[in-house]
N, C-alpha and C positions, 0 to 999 in steps of 0.2 A: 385528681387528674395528674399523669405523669408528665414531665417535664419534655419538651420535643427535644429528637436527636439531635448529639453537634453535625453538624457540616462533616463531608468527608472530602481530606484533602489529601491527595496523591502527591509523593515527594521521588520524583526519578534521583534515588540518591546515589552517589559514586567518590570518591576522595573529590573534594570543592572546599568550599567557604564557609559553610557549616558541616556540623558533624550533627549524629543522632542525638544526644544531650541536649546540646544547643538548641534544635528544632523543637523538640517535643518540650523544653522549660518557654520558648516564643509562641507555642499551640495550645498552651493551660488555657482551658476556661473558653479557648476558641473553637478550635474544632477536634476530630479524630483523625489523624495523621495515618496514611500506609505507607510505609515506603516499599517501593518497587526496586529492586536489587538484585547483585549478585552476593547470596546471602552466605554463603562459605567461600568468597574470595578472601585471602588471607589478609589483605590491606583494610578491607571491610569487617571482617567477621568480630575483630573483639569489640568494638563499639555495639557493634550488633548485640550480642549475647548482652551487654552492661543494660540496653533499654527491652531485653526480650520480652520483662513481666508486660511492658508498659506501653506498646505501640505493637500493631501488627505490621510483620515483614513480609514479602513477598516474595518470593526466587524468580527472579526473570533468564537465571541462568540455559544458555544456551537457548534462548527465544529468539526468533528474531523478531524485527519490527511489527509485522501484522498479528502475529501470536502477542506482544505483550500488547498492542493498542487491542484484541480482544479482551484480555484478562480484564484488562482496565476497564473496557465499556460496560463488563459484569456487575463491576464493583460499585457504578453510579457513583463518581464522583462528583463533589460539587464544583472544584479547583485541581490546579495539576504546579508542579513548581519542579526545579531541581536548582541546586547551587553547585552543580558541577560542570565545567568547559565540555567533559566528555559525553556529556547523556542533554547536552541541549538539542539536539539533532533529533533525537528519540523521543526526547518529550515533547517536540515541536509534533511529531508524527500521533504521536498518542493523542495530544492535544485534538489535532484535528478531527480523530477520529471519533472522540469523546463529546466535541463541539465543545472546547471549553476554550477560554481567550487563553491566550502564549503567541510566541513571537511564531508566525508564519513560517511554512517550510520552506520559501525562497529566502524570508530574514535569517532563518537560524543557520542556513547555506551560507549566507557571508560574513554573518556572525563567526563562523566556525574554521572559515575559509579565509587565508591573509589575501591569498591570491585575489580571490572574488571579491574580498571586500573594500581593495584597492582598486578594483575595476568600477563597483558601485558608487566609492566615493567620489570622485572621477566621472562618471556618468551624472553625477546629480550635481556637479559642478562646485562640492564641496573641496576637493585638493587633489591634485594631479600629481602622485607619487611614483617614481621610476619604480616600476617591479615587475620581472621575470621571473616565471617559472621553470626550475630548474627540475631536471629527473636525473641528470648524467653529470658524473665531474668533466665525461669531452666538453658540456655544454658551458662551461665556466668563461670563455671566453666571448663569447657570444654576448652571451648576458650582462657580461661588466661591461661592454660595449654600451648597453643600452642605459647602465644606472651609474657610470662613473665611479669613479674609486674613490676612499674607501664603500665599499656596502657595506650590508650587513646580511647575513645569512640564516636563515631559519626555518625549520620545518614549516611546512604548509598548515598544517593543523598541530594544535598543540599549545601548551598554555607555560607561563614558571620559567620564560627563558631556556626549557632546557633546547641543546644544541646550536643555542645562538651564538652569533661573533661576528664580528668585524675581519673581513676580507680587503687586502691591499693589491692583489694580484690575482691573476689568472692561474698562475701556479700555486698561492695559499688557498686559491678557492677548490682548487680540482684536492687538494689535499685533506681541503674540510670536509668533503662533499663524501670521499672515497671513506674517512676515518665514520662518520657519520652513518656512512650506508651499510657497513659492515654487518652482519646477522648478529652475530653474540655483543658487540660491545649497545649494539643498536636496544635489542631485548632487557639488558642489565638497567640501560640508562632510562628505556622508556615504560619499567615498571608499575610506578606511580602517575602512571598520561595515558591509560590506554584509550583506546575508540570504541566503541558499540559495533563498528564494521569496520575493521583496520584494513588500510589499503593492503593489494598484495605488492606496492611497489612505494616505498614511503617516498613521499616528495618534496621537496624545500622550495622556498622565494630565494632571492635576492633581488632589495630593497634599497633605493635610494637613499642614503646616510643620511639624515635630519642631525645636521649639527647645530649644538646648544650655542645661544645667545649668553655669557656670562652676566652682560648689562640688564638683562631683565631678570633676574635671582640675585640675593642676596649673597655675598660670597662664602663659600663655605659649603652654600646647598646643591641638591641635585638640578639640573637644567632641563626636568619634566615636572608633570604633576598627573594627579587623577581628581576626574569629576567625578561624584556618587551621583547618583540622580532615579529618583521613582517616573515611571512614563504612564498616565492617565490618558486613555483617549487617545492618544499618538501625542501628547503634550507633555515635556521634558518637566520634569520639578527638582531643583538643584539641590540635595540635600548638606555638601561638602564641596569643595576645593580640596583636596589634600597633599600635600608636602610632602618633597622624598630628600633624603640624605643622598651624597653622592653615592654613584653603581661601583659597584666592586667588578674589575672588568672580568671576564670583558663584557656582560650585558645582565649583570643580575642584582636585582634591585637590594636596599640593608636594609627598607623600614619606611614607615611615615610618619607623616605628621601634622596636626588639625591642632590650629588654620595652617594654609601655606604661607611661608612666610614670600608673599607675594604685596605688588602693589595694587590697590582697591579697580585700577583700572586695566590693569595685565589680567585679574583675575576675572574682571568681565569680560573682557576679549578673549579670554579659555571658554565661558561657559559659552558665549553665542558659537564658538565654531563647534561645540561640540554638540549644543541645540540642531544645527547644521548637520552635522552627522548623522545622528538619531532621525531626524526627518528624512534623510537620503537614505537611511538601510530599512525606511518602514518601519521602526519599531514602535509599537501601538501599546504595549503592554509589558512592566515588569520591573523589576531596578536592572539599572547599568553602572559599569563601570569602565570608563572611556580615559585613557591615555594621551596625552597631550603634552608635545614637546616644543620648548620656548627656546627661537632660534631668533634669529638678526629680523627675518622677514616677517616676524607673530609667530604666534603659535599654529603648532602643523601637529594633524592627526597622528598618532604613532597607532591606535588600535583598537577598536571601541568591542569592550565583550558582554555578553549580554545575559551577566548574571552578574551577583554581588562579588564584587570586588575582594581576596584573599585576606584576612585580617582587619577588613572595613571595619566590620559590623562593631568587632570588640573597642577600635579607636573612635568613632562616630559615638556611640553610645559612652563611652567613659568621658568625651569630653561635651556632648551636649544632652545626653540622658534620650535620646531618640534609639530605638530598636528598628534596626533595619533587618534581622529575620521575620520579624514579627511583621515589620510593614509588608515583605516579600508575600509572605504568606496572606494578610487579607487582602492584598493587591487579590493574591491569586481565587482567591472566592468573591472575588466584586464586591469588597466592601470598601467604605471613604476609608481614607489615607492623607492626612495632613502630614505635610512637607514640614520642617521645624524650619526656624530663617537660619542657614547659613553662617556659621560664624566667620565672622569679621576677617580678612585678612589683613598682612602686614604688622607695624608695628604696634597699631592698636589694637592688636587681637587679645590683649591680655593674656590668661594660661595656655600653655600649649601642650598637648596632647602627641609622647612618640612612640615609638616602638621600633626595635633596634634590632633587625635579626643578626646571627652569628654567622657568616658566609668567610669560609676555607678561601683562602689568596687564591689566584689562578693557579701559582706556584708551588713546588717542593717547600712543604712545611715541619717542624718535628714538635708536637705540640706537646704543651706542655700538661700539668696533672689538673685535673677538674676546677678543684679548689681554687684555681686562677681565677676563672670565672666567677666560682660563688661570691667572692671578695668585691664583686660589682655590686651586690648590696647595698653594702659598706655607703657607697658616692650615696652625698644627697639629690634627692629629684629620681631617684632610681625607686620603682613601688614592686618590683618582682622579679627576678630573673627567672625564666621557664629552658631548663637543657633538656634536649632528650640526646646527648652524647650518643653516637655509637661505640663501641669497645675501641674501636685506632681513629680517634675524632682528628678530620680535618686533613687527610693525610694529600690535600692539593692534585696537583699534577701526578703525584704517583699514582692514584689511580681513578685519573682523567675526572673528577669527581666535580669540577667547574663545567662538565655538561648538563649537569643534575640543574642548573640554574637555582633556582630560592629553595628546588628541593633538595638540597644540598647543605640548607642552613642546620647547626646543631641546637641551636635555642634562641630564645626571640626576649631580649631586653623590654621592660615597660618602665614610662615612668610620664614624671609632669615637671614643665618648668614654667618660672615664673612670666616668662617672654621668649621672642626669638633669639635673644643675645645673647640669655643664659643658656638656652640650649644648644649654641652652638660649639660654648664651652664644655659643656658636658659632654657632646658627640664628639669632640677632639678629646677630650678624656678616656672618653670610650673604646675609640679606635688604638689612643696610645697603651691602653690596658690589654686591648685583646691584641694587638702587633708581638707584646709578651707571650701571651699563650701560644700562638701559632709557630712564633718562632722557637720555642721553649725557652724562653729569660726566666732561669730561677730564682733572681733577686724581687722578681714580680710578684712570689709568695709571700706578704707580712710575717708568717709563719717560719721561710726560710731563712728571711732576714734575721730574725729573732734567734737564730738557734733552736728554734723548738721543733723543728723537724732535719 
């Protein structure tokens, strides 16, 4: 007697939180993975071709939403999932039409939506945040009327900081708004964020400034955090707290960190508002990754997104041995799913868990030669350094490349330290090594110091 078929699990895949590799090594042994795609877009295609022998691909190219939720209801799947900002909306549709559990097509609307999902948070009595929605830099005025100076600015949909910033006036706003709307500089920057149905008129918020509380972080770190969290039944299961290094301005994140180096009872008053949240956007089903900034008055929602978090899964899993694609995906065929407890914030978190992306100044850089970098190594508590340089890395303000937000970093540091104290040394080491590269300081190279090059 032959073995019963695996499970067939639909993956709306697009540049996200996982890549193909990733997926189909957290699918062993579980089920049969399709993913649905744009299967010779160039950002997608070479990961593509890497798993061709080993998963079947689908072209959803040039479908639109009722043509791919048909393909899909063909294929009988058992679960549906994607780790992408861009195809939550899609898969929320498919979902439905499949009848399989994902986040509802009014959740994945304000999921996706800053606008909307400052309206819902707000309506459910969760945090009542200033934000206008902006279409026109005439309207720049208006709006800062409504949210006070500084904002903050950022496209309406869209994920990675890009085009965000901090606005002081009426005239920086109509300037960002104008540089922002432009066709060509607009296309370049928003390469790597497309939409499934891109507006014909892209549109921005501006957001009420959530300024950080110093007295609740530890000095040195960032004045945000992120919650992980699996949703059973519409019930929140906390997987992480995670820790951020200070923003590289003006709004783009350098890394995390597990545990936060938070106090045992800030870090509870993070999870309940964000429990809070998750209850007020409906969402019944899947992992989240929810945003939370610690200011004088508690912690204030900054943005809760409804998929795995950029980079989680790799720092969740290296410092507590928990798989959070793996859990994503038997979420997504209704299987149990045990939550692992939380590791410990603060000072008795014992090892801690970072990762260190390489993010270009705002500013005119002249960077210096690669080998700068490698030489990061070198530091103890450092287990990898990962570049993907482009040919002129870093080149700043010259070409506007701080709109790019995180996608803009050229490699992403890992390592472990022994506590929070040690690593705050090592991140001040860190920063002081790469302020060398960016700047091009040639005495930065062991190498040049030496004479040997």
């Amino acid at each position: 007697m032959g073995h019963p078929a695996p499970p067939t699990l639909l993956v709306v895949h697009d540049q996200g939180s996982a890549g193909p590799l990733r997926i189909l090594s957290a699918a062993r042994g579980l089920c049969r993975i399709v993913f649905l795609c744009e299967a010779e877009h160039p950002l997608l295609a070479p990961e593509l071709r890497q798993i061709a022998a080993h998963a079947d691909v689908v072209d959803i190219t040039g479908l639109d939403e009722g043509e791919v939720g048909g393909l899909a209801a063909r294929l009988a799947p058992d679960g549906i999932v994607t780790f992408s900002e861009h195809r939550l909306r899609l898969t929320a549709a498919v979902a439905a039409r499949c009848g399989l559990p994902f986040h509802s097509a009014e959740t994945a609307a304000a999921l996706t939506d800053k606008y909307r999902q400052r309206q819902a948070l707000a309506a459910g009595g969760v945090q009542d945040t200033g934000c206008v929605l902006v279409r026109h830099p005439d309207e720049s005025a208006a709006a800062l009327a409504v949210t006070g100076t500084p904002a903050v600015l950022k496209p309406r949909h869209g994920a990675g900081s890009v085009d965000t910033c901090l606005v002081g006036s009426a005239a920086e706003c109509r300037d960002r708004l104008a540089e922002f709307t432009e066709a060509e500089p607009r296309k370049s920057v928003q390469e790597s964020a497309r939409e499934s149905a891109p507006e014909p008129v892209r549109e921005f918020v501006l957001e009420e400034y959530l300024r950080g509380d110093p007295a609740l972080a530890a000095s040195g770190w960032g004045d945000f955090v992120s919650v992980e969290s699996l949703v059973v039944d519409g019930e929140p299961r906390t997987v992480a707290v995670t820790g951020k290094p200070p923003l590289v301005p003006p709004f783009r994140e350098t890394g995390h960190i597990l545990p936060a180096p938070l106090t045992s009872a800030t870090a509870a008053d993070v999870v309940r508002l964000e429990q809070r949240a998750l209850r007020a956007l409906g969402i019944r089903h899947g992992v989240t990754h929810t945003e939370v900034k610690l200011t004088a008055d508690g912690p204030r929602i900054i943005e809760v997104n409804g998929r795995l978090g950029g980079f989680i899964a790799e720092i969740v899993q290296r410092r507590t041995g928990f798989d959070m694609v793996a859990a994503a995906l038997r979420l997504a065929l209704g299987l149990p799913v045990t939550a692992p407890e939380p590791p410990a914030p603060g000072p008795a978190a014992g090892a801690v868990a970072f990762q260190y992306l390489l993010i270009p100044p705002a500013g005119p850089v002249r960077p210096g030669p690669l080998s700068l970098i490698e030489t990061l190594e070198e530091i103890p508590g450092i287990d990898l350094v990962d570049v993907s340089a482009p040919k002129e890395p870093g080149r700043g303000d010259a070409d506007g490349s701080w709109r790019r937000g995180t996608l803009g970093a050229i490699g992403v540091v890992y390592g472990t330290a022994p506590d929070h104290a040690q690593l705050a040394g090592l991140l001040r080491l860190l920063e002081e090594r790469m302020d060398r590269f960016w700047y091009g300081a040639p005495d930065a190279d062991p190498a040049v110091r030496s004479g040997a090059a």
